[in-house]
N, C-alpha and C positions, 0 to 999 in steps of 0.2 A: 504493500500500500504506500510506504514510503516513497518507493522507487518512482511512484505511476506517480504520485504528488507532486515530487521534483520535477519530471519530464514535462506533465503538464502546466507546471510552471516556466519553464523555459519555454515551452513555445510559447505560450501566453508575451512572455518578456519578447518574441523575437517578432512576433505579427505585432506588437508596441512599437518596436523598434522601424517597421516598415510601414506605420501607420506614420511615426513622427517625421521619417527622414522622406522630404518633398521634394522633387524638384519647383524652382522657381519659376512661374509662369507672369509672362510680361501682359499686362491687362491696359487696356488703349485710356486712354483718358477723355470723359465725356467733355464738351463744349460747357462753357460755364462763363458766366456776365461779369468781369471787373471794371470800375470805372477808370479812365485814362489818367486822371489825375493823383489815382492813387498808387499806380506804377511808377521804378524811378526809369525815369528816361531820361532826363538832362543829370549827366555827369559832376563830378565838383570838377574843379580848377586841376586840368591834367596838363601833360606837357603836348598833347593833340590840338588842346582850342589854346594854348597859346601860338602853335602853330599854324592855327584858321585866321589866328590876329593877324600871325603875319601874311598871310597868302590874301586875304582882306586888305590888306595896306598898300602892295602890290600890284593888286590884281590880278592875281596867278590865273584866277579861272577865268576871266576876260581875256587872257592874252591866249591862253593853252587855245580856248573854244577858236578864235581868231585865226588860229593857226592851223587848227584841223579842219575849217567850214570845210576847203574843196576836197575833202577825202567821205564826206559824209554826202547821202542823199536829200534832196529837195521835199522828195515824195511824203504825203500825211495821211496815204491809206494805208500805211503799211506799219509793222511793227517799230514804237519808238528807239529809237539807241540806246545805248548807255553815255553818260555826259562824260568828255574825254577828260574834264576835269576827273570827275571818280576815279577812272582807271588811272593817272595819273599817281592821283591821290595811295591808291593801293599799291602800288608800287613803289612807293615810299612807305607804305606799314611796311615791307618787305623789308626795305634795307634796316630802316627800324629796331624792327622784330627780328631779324640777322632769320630771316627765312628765303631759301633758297630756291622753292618748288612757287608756281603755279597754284596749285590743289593748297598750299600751306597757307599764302597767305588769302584766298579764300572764304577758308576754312576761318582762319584767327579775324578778318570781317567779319563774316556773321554771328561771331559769341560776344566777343567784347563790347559793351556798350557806349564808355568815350571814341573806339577805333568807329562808332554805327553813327555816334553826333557829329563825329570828324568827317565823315563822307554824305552829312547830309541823308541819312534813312532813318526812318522811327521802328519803333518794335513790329509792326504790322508789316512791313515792306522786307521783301528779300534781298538781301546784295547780290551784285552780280557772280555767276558762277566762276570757275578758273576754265570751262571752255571758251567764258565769250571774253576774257585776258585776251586769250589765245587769239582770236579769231582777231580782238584789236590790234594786236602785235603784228600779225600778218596784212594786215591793211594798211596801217602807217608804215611810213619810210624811215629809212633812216636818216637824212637830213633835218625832218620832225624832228627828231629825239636830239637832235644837235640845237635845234633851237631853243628846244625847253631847256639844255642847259645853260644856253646861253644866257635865257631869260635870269636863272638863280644868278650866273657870273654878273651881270648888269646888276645886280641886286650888290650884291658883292662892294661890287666897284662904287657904288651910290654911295655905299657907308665904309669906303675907306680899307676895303681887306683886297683890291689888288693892286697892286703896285707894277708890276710889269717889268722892273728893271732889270731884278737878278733874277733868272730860271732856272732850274734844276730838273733833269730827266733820269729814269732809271725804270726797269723791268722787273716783273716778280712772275708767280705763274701760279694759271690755273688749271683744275683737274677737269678733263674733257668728259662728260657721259658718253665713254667709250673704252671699251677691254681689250688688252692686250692680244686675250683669247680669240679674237674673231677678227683680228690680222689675216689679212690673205696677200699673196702675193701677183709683185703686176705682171709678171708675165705667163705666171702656168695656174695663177690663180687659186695654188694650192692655200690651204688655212693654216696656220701658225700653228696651230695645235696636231695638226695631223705631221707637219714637219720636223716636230721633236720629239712626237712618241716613234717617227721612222729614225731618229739619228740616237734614240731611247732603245730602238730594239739591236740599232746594229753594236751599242753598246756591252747588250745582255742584259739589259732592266727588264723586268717586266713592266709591260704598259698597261695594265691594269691595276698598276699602282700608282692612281693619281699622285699622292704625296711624294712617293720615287721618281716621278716624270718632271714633276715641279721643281726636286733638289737638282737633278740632273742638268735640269735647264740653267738654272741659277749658277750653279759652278763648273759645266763645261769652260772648255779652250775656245782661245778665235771668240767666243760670244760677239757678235752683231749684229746689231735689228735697225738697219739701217732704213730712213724713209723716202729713200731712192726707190728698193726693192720691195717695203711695204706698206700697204695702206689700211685703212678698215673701211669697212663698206657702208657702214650705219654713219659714219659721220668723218667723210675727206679731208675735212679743215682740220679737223684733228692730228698730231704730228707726237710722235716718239719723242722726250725726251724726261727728263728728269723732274722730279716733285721739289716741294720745298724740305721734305726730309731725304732726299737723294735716292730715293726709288723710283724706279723706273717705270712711266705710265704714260697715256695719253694725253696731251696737255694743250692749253693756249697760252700764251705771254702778256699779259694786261701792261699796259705803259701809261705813266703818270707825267704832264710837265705842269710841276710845281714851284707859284712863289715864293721866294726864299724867306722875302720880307713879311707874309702874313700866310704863309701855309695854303692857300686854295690853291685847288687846281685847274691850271690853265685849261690843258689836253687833256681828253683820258682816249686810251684806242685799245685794242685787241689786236695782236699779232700772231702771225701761224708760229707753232713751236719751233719751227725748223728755221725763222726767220735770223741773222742778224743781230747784233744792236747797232753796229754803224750803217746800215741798210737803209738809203735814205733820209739820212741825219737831218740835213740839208733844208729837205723837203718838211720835216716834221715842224722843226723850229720855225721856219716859215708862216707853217700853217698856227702856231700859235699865233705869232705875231697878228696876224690873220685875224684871228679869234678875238685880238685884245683891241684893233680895230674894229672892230663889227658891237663892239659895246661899249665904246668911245661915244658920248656925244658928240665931241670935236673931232673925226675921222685925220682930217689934214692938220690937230694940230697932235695926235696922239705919239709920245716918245718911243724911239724904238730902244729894241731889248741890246741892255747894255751886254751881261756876264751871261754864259751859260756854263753850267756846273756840272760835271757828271762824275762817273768811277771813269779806271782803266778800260772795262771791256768796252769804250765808247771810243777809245784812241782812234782813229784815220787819220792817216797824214791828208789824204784829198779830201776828207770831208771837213779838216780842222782848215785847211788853207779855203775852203769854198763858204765857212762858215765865219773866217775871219777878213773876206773882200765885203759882207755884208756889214761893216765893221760891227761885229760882236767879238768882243774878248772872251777865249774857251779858258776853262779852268777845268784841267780833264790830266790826269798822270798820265804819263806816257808806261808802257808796259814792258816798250823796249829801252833795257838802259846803255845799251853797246850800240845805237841808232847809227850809220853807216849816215853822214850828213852829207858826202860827199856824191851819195847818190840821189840826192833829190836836187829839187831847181831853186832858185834865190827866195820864192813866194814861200815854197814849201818849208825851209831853213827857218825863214824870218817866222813862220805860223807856229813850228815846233818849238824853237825855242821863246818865244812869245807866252807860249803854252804851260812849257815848265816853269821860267820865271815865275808867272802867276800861280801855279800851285805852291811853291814854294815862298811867297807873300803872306804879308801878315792879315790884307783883305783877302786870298786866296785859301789859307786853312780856316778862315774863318766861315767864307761860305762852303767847305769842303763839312763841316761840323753842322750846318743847318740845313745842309745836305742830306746827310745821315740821320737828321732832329726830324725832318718835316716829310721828305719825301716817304721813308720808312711808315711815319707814324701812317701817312694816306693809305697807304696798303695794308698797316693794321686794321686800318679802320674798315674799310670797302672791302675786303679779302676777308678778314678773321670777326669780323663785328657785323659785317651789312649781307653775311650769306652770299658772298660770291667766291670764295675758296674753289667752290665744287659745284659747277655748272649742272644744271636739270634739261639746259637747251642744247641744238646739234646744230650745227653751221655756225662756221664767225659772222656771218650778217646778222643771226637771231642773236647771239652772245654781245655783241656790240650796241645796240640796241639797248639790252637790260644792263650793260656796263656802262654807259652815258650815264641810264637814269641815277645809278649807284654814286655814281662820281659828282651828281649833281645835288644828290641827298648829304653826301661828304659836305659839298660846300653848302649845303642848306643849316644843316648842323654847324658848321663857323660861324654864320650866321648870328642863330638862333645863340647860342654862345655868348656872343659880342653885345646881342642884345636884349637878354631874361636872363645869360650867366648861368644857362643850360643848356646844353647841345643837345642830349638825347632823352628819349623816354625811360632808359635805367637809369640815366644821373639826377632825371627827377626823382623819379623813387626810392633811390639811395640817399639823394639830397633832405627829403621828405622822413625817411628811415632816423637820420643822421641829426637833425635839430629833434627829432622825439626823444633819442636814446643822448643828445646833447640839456635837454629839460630833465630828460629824470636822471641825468647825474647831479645836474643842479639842485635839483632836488635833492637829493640825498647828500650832498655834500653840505648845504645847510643845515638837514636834521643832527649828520655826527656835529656839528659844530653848536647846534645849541644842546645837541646833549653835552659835549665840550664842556661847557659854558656852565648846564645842571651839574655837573660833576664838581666842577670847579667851585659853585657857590654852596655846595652841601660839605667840602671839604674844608671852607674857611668858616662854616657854621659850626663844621664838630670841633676845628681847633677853638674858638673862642667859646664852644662853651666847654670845652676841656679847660681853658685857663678860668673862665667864673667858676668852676665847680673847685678850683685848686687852691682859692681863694675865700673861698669859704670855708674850706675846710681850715685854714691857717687861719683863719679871723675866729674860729670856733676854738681852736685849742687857746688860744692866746686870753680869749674872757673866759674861758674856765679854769685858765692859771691864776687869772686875777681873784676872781670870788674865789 
């Protein structure tokens, strides 16, 4: 009887156990009346509507619409657009928000509720999806995206952050959406992977060991992937060479020309990886000059660029003497120090050693220093901070495109900086963070101070009533000596 009572108790406990344990089922949620007023939809004071100040001030979205009419259609029977300011506008949460995809930033549109006041939509209204980004991106040109930056650089120039004089240029690199793995070659159109597991078997690896194929690759002999002989097929622009931790990947080359005197940047461009740095020098600086022109109120009476600044890997002798007829002083080390002077011509002579002189100058390591201050920090910022490290797009036309807007959010943030003494939306919130956890130190630094202070006046109350009590006691023995 015992046995059957136990038994029958455990199953009892085990049909318990399959009663309690549910899965979760997701149940819809009915329609239901809240008043508008009692939702929060206006935000407090974020670093977005100080940023509507400024595009208010401006006119950002007056000029952007201005600029887009002839890409847009006439027609009013048909589906509205999207206002080019919005799209505009998200692509700046992008650099922002340091989000690198389409689908991300999106996404972080439609939750946030300052990012929803910022672009102008209330809780009832959708933001636009990351297809119709897409479809904008493909309809605008890239000249467009040159003038929105332009619009920020005049902005710039209004309140005194470009100067124009001294210029500094240099290269960093980004990660291309594109695999090693799906390399083919140009002439037999073989794929990269099928040509190391054949130089894997004539080894004696087994090629069914991915991990053994991959070691093998990495430390054979002769190793070269050269982009003569290979390309990828998902995205041409893409080019072999090295990352910024020296691995070896797909990549583009992002170029910066920055002013020395207040950090914005002139030029921002995308070059193939395989390109260059002296590849057009010439041409580049020009096109700044160009640039700084084009946002000049006084076109004919705008100074030209005095100094331009770079590293070694920028040395030409014919780009440095083509650079110095335009009279620009280069400030660029030479890389050869046994230079053979004898074979170049008198321009060329006077350009090199013109060259060295001024690096070795006391205004020459000085802009060699703010060189390395300013240009560097842009490519923190636009590369490791604004989500462009590692490209989500395929062609350098699409990459170029969203590297403008980046480079234009860079100088939107100097800006913004120079003028509210916050660039970005984590320095407000850190700034924000930073005077709360600055108030309750003060705070508590008062309290030990008037406990301090309690301490101190309870211990000059026990001393002096330790001396009346000491005192009494001697005035007591001394009248009962008397009587």
């Amino acid at each position: 009887m015992m046995k059957k009572e136990g038994k029958y108790r455990s199953e009892i406990l085990l049909n318990l156990l399959v009663i309690m344990i549910r899965k979760k089922t997701n149940q819809q949620q009915k329609s239901f009346w809240i008043a508008t007023d009692e939702l929060q939809d206006k935000p407090q004071i974020t670093f977005y509507s100080k940023l509507n100040e400024l595009f208010e001030k401006i006119s950002f979205g007056k000029q952007i619409r201005k600029i887009c009419e002839p890409y847009y259609s006439d027609k009013t029977n048909c589906r509205p657009p999207i206002d080019p300011e919005v799209y505009f506008k998200m692509m700046i949460i992008g650099f922002f928000e340091n989000l690198r995809s389409e689908r991300g930033i999106a996404s972080r549109c439609a939750d946030s509720l300052s990012i929803r006041a910022f672009l102008g939509y209330t809780l009832t209204e959708s933001t636009p999806e990351h297809s119709s980004l897409s479809v904008i991106r493909k309809r605008l040109p890239q000249e467009l995206y040159s003038q929105v930056f332009s619009i920020v650089l005049k902005e710039l120039r209004n309140n005194g952050l470009v100067k124009g004089k001294n210029l500094a240029l240099d290269t960093s690199v980004i990660e291309a959406n594109a695999s090693l793995e799906t390399l083919k070659n140009r002439m037999t159109e073989e794929s990269y992977g099928e040509y190391i597991k054949e130089l894997a078997k004539q080894a004696g690896i087994d090629i069914e060991d991915k991990a053994a194929v991959s070691r093998f690759d990495r430390k054979r002999k002769d190793r070269k992937t050269s982009n003569k002989e290979w390309y990828n097929p998902y995205d041409p622009d893409a080019k072999i060479g090295q990352t910024k931790d020296g691995a070896t990947d797909m990549i583009y080359k992002p170029e910066h020309v920055v002013d020395l005197d207040t950090g914005a940047i002139i030029e921002a461009d995308i070059l193939l990886g395989d390109r260059g740095d002296t590849d057009c020098l010439t041409e580049r600086i020009v096109d700044a000059q160009t640039r700084l022109i084009d946002i000049s109120d006084n076109p004919l009476e705008e100074e030209p660029i005095e100094t331009v600044t770079s590293d070694k890997g920028y040395f030409n002798v014919q780009e440095i003497t083509e650079i110095r007829s335009l009279g620009i002083s280069t400030v660029i080390p030479d890389k050869d120090f046994n230079r053979n002077m004898n074979k170049l011509t008198d321009a060329e002579v006077v350009a090199v050693e013109s060259a060295c002189s001024a690096v070795k100058s006391k205004v020459g390591r000085a802009l060699l220093r703010k060189r390395g201050m300013h240009v560097e920090r842009s490519f923190a910022h636009v590369l490791d901070c604004g989500g462009q490290r590692r490209t989500t797009l395929k062609g350098i036309k699409k990459n170029r495109k969203r590297y403008l807007i980046a480079a234009a959010c860079y100088n939107l943030s100097l800006l913004m900086r120079t003028i509210f003494g916050i660039g970005t939306a984590k320095q407000w919130i850190a700034n924000n963070n930073f005077a709360f956890n600055y108030f309750l130190k003060s705070i508590i630094s008062v309290q030990k101070q008037f406990l301090y202070f309690l301490r101190f006046v309870k211990i000059i109350f026990c001393v002096k009533s330790h001396r009346t009590k000491q005192h009494s006691c001697v005035f007591f023995k001394r009248s009962s000596y008397v009587f």
